[in-house]
NUBAFI-135175 format. One record per atom (N, C-alpha, C): atom name; residue in three letters; x, y, z; residue number from 0. Coordinates in steps of 0.05 Angstrom, whole numbers, always signed. Each point is the difference from the previous one (the first is absolute). Layout:
N
<node><a>CA</a><r>ALA</r><xx>X</xx><yy>Y</yy><zz>Z</zz><k>NUM</k></node>
...
END
This chain:
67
<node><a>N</a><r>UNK</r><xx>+24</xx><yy>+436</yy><zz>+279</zz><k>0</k></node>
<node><a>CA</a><r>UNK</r><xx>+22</xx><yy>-17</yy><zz>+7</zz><k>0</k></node>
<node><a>C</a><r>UNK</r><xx>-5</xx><yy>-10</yy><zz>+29</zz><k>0</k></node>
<node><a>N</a><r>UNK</r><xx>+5</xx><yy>-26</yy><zz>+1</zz><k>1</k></node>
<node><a>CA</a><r>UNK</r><xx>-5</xx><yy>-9</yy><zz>+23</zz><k>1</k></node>
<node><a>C</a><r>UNK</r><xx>+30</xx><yy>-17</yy><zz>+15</zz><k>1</k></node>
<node><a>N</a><r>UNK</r><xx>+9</xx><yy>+6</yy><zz>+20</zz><k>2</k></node>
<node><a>CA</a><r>UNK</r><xx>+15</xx><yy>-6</yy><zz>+27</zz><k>2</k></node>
<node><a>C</a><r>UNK</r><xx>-5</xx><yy>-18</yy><zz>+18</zz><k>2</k></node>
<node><a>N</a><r>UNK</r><xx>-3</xx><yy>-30</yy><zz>-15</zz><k>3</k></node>
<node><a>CA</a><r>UNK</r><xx>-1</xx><yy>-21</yy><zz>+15</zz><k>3</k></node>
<node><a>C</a><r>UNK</r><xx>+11</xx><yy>-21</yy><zz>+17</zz><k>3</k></node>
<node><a>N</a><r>UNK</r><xx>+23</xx><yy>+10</yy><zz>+19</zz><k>4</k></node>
<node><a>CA</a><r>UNK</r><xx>+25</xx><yy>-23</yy><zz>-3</zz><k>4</k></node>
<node><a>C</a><r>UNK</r><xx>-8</xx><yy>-33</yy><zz>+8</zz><k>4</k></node>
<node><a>N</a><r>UNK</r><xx>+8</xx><yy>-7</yy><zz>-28</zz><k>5</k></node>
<node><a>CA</a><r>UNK</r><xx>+5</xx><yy>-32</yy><zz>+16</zz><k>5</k></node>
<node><a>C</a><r>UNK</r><xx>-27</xx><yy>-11</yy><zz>-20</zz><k>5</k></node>
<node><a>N</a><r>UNK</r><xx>-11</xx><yy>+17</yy><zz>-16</zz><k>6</k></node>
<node><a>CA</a><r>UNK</r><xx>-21</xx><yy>-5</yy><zz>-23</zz><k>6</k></node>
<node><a>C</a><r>UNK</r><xx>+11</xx><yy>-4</yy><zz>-23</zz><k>6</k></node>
<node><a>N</a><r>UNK</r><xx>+4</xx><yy>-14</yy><zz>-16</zz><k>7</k></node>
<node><a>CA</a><r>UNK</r><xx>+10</xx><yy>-11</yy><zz>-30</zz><k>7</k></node>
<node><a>C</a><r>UNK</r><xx>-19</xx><yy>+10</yy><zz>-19</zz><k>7</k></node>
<node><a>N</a><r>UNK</r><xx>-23</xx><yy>-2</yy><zz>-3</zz><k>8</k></node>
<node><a>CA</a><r>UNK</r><xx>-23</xx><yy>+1</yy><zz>-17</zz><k>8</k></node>
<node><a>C</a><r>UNK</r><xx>-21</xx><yy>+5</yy><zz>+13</zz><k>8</k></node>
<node><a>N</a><r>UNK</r><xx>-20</xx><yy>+14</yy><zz>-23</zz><k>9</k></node>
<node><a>CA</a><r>UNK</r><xx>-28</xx><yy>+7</yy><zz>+11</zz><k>9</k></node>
<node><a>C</a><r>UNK</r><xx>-18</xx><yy>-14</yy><zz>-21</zz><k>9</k></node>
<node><a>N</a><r>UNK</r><xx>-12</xx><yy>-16</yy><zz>+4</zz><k>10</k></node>
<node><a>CA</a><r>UNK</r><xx>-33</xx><yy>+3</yy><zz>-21</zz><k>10</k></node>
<node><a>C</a><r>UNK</r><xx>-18</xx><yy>-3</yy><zz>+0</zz><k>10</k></node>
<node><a>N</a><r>UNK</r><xx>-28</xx><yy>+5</yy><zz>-17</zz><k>11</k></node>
<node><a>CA</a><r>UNK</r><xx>-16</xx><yy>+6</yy><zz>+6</zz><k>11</k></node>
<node><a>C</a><r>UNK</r><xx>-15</xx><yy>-22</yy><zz>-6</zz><k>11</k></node>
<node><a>N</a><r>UNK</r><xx>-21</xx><yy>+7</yy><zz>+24</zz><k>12</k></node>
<node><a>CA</a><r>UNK</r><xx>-15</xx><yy>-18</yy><zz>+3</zz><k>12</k></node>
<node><a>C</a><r>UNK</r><xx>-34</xx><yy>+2</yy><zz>-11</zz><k>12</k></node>
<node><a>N</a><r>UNK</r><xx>-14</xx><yy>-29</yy><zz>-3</zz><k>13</k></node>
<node><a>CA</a><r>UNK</r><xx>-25</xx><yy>+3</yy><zz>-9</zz><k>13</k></node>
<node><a>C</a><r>UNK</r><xx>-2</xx><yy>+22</yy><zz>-34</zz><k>13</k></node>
<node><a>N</a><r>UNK</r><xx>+20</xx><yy>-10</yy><zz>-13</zz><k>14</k></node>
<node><a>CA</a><r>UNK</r><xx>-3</xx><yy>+13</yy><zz>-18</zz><k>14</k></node>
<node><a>C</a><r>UNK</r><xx>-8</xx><yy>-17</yy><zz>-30</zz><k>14</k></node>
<node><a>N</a><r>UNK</r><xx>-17</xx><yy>-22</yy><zz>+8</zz><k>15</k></node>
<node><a>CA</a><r>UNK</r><xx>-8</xx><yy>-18</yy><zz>-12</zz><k>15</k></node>
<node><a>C</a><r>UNK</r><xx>-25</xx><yy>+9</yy><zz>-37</zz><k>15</k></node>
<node><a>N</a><r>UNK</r><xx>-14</xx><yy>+21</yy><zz>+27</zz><k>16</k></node>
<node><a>CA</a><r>UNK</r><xx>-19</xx><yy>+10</yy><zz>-19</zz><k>16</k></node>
<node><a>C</a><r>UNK</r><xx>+9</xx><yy>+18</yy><zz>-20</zz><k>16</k></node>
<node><a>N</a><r>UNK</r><xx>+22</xx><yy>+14</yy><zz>-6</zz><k>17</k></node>
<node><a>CA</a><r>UNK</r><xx>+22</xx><yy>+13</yy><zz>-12</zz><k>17</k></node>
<node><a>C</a><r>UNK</r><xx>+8</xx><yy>-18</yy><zz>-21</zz><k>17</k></node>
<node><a>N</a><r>UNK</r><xx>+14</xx><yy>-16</yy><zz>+9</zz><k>18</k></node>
<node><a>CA</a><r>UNK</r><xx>+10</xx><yy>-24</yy><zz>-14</zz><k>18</k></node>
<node><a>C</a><r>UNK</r><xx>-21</xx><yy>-6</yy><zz>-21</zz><k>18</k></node>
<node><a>N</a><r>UNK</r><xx>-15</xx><yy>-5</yy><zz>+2</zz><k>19</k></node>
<node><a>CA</a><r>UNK</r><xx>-20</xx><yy>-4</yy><zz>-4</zz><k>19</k></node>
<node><a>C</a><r>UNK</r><xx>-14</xx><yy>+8</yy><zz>-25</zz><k>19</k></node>
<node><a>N</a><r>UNK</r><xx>-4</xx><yy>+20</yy><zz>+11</zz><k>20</k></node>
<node><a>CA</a><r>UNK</r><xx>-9</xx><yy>+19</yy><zz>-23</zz><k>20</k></node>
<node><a>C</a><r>UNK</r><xx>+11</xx><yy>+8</yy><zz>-18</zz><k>20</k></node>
<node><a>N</a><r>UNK</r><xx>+38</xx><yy>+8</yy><zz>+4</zz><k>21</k></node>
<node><a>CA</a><r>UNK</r><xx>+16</xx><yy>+7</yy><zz>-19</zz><k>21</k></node>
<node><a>C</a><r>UNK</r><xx>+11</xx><yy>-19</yy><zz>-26</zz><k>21</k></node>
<node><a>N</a><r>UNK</r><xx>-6</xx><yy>-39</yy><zz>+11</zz><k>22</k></node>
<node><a>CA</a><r>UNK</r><xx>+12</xx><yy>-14</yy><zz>-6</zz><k>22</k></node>
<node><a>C</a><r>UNK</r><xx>-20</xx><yy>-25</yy><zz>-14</zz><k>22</k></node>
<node><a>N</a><r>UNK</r><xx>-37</xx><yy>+18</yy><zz>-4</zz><k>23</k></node>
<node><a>CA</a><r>UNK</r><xx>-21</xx><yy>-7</yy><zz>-12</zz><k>23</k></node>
<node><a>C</a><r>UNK</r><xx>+7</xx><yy>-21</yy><zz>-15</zz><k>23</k></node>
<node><a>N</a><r>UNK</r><xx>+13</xx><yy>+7</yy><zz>-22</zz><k>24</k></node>
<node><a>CA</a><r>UNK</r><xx>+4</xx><yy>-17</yy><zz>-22</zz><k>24</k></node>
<node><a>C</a><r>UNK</r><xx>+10</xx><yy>-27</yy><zz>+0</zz><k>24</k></node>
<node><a>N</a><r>UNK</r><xx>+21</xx><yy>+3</yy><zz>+24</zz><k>25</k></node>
<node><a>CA</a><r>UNK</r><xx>+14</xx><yy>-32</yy><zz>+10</zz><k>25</k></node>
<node><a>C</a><r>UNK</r><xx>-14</xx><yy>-10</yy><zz>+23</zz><k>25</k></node>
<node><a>N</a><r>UNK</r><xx>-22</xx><yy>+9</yy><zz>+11</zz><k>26</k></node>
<node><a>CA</a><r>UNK</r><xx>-13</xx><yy>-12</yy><zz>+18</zz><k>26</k></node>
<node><a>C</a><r>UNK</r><xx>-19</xx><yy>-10</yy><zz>-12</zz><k>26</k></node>
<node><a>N</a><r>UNK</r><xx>-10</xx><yy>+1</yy><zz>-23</zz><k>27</k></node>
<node><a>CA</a><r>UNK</r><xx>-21</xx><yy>-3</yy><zz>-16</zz><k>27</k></node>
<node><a>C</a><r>UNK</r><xx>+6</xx><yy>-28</yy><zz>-14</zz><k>27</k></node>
<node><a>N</a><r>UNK</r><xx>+23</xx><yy>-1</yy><zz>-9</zz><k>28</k></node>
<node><a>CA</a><r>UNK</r><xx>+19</xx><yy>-28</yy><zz>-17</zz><k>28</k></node>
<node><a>C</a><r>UNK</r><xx>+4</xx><yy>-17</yy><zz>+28</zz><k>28</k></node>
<node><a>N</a><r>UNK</r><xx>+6</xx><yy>+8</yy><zz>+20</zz><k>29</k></node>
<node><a>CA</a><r>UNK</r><xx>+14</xx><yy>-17</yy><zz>+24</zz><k>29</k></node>
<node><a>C</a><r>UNK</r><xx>-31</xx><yy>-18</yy><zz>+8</zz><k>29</k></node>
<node><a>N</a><r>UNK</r><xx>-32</xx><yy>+15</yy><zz>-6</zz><k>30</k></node>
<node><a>CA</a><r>UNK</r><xx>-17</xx><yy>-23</yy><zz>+17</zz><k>30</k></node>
<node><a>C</a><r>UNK</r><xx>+2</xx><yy>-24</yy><zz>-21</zz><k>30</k></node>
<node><a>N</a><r>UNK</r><xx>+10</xx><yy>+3</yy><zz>-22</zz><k>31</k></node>
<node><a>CA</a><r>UNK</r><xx>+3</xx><yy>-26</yy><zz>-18</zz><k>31</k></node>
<node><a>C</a><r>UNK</r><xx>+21</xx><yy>-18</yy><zz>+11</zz><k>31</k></node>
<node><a>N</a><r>UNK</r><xx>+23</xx><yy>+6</yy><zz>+22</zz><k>32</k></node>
<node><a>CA</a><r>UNK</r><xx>+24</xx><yy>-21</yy><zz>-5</zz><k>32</k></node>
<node><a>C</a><r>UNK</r><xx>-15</xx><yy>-18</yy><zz>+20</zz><k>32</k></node>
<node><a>N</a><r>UNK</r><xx>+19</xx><yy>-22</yy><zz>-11</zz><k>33</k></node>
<node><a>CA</a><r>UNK</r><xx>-7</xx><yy>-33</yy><zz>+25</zz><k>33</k></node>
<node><a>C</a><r>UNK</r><xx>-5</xx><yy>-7</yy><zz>+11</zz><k>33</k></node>
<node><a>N</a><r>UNK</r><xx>+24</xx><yy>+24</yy><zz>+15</zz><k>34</k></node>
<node><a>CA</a><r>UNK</r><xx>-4</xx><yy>+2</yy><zz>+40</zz><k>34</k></node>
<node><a>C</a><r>UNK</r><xx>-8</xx><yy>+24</yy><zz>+10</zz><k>34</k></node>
<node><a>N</a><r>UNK</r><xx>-14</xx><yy>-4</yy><zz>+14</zz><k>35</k></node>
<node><a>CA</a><r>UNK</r><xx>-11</xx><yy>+23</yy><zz>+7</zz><k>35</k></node>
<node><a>C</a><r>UNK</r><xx>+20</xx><yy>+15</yy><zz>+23</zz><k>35</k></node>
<node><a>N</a><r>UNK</r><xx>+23</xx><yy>-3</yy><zz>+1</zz><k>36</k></node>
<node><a>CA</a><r>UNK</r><xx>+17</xx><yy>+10</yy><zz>+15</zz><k>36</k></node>
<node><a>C</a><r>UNK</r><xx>+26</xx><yy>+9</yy><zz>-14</zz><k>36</k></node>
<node><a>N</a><r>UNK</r><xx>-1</xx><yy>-2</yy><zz>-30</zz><k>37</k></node>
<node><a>CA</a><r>UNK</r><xx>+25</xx><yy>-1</yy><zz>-29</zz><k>37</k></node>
<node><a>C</a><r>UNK</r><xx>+7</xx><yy>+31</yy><zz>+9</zz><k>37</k></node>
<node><a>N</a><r>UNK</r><xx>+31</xx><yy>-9</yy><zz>+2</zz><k>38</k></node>
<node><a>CA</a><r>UNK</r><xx>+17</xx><yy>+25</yy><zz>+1</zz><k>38</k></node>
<node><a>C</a><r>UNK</r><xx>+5</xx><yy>+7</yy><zz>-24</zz><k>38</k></node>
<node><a>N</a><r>UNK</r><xx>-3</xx><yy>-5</yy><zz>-26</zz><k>39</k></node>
<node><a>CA</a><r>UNK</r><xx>-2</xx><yy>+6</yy><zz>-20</zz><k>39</k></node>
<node><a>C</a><r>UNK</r><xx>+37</xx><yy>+10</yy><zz>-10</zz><k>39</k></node>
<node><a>N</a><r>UNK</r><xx>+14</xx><yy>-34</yy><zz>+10</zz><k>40</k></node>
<node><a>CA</a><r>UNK</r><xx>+27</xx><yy>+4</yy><zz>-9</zz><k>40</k></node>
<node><a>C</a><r>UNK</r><xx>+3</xx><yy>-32</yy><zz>-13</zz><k>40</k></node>
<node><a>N</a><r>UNK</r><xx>+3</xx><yy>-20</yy><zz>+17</zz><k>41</k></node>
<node><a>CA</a><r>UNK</r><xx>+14</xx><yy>-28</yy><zz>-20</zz><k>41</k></node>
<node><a>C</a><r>UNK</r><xx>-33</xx><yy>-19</yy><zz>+4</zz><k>41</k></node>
<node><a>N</a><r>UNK</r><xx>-20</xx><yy>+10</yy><zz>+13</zz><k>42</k></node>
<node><a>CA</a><r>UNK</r><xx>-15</xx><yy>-19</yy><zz>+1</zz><k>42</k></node>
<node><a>C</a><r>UNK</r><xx>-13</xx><yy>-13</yy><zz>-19</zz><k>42</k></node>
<node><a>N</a><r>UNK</r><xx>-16</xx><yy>-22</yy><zz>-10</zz><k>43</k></node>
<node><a>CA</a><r>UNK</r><xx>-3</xx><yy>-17</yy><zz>-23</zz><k>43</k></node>
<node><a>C</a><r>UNK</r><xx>-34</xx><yy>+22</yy><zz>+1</zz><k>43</k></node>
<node><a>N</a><r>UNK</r><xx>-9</xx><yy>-8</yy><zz>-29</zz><k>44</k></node>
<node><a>CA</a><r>UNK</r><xx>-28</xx><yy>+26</yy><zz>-8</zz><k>44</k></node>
<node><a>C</a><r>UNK</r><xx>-4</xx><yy>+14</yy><zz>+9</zz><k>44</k></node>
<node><a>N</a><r>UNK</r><xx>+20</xx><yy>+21</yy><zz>-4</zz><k>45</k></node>
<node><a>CA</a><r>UNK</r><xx>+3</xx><yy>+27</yy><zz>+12</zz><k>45</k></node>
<node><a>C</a><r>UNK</r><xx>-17</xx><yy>+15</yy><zz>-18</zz><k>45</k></node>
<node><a>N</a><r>UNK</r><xx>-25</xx><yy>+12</yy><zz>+8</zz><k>46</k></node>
<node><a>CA</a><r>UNK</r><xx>-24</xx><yy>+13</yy><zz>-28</zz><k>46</k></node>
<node><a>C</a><r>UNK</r><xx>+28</xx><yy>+28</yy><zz>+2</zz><k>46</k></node>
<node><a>N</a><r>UNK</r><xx>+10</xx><yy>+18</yy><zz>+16</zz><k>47</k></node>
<node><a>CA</a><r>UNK</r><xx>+17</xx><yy>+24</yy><zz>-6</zz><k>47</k></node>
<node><a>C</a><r>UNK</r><xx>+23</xx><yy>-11</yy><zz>-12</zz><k>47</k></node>
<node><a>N</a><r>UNK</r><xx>+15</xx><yy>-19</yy><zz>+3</zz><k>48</k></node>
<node><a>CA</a><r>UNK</r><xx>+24</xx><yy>+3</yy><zz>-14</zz><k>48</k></node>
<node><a>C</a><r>UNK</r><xx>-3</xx><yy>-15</yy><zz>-29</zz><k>48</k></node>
<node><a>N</a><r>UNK</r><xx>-37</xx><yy>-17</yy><zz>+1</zz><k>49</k></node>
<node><a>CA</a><r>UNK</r><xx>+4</xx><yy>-2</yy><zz>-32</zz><k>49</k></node>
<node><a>C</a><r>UNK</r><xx>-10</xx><yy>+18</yy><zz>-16</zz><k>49</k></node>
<node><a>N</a><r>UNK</r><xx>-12</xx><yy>+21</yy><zz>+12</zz><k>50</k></node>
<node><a>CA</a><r>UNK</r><xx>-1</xx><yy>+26</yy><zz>-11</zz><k>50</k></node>
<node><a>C</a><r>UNK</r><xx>+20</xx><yy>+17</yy><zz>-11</zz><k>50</k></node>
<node><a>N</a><r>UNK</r><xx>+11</xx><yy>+6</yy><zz>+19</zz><k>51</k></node>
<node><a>CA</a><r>UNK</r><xx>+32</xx><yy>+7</yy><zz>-1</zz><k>51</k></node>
<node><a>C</a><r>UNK</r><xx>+12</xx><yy>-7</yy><zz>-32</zz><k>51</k></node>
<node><a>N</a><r>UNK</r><xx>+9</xx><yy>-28</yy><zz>-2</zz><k>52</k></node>
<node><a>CA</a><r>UNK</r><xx>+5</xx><yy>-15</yy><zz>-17</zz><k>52</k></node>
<node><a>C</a><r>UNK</r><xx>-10</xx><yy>+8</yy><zz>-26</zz><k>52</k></node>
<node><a>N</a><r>UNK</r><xx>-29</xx><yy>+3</yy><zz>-3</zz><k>53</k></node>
<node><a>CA</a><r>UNK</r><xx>-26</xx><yy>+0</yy><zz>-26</zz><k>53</k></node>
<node><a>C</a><r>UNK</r><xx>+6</xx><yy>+31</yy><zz>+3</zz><k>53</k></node>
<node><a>N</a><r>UNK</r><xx>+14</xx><yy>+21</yy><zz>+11</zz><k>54</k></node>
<node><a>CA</a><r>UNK</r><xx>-2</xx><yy>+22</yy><zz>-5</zz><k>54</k></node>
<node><a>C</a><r>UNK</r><xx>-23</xx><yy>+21</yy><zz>+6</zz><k>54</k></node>
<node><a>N</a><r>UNK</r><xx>-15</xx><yy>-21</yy><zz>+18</zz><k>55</k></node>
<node><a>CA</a><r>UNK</r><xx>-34</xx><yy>+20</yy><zz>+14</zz><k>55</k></node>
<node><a>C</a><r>UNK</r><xx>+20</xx><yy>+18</yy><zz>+18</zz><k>55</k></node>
<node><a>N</a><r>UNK</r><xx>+24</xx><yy>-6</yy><zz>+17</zz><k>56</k></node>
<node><a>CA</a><r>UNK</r><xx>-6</xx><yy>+9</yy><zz>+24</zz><k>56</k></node>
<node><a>C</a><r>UNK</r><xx>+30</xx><yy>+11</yy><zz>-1</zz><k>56</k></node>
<node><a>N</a><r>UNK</r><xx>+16</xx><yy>+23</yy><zz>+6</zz><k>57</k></node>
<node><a>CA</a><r>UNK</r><xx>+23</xx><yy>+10</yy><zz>+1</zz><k>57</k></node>
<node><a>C</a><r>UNK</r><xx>+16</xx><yy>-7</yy><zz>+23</zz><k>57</k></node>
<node><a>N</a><r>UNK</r><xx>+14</xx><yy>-11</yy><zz>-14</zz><k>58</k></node>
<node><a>CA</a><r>UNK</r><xx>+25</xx><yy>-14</yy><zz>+33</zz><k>58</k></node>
<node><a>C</a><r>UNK</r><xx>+11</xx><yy>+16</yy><zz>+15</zz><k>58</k></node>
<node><a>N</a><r>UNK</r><xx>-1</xx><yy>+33</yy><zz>-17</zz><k>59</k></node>
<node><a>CA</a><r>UNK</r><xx>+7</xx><yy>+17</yy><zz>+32</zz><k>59</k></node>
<node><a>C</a><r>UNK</r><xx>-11</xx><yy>+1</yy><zz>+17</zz><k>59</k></node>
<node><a>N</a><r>UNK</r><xx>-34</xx><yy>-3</yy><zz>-12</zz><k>60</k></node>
<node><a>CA</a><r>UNK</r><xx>-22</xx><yy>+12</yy><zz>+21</zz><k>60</k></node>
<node><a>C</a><r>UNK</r><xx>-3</xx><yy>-25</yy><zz>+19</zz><k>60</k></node>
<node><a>N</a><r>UNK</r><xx>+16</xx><yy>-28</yy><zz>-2</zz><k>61</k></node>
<node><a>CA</a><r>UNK</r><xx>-3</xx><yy>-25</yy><zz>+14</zz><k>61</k></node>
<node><a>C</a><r>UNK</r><xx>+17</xx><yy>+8</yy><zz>+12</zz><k>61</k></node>
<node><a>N</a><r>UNK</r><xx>+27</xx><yy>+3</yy><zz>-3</zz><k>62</k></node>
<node><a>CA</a><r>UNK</r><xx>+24</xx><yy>+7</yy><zz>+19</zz><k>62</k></node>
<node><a>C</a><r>UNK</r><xx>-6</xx><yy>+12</yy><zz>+27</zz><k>62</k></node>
<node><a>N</a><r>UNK</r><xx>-19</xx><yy>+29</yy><zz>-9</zz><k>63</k></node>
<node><a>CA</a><r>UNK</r><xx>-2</xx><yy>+23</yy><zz>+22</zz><k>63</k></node>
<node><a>C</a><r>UNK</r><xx>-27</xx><yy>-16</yy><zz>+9</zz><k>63</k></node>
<node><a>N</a><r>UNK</r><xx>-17</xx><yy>-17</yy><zz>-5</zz><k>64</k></node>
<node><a>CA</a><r>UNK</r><xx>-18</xx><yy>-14</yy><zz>+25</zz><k>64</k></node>
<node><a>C</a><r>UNK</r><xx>+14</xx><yy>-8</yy><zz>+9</zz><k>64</k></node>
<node><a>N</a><r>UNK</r><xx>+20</xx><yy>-20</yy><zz>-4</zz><k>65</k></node>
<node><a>CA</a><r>UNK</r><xx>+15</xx><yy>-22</yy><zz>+12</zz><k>65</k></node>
<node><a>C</a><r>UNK</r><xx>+16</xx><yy>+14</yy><zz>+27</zz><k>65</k></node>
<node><a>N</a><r>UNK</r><xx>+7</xx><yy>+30</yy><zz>-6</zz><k>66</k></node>
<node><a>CA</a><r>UNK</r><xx>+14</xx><yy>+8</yy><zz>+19</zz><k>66</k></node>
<node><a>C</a><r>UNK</r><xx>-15</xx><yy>+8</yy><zz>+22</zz><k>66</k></node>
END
């Protein structure tokens, strides 16, 4: 437990390669979308959310990247 006054939140940083690795499967569909910058929510040829859709890809496991 940590005693920070005047601190709201902590998080962590450089944890990209994590991400990463846990989240293989949607990083793998995402080098297919459009833009190479697709947040993978309303953008137009989204390769993850037309996955999503076709049933490749589980919309929880999109949710918890998203977060």
């Amino acid at each position: 437990m940590l005693d920070s006054p005047g601190m709201r939140e902590l998080q962590i940083t450089d944890c990209e390669e994590g991400v990463l690795s846990v989240f293989s499967d949607i990083e793998e569909v995402a080098a297919m979308c459009r833009f190479k910058d697709c947040q993978h929510k309303e953008e137009p040829d989204c390769a993850v959310n037309n996955s999503v859709d076709a049933g490749k890809l589980d919309l929880r496991r999109l949710t918890s990247y998203n977060k």
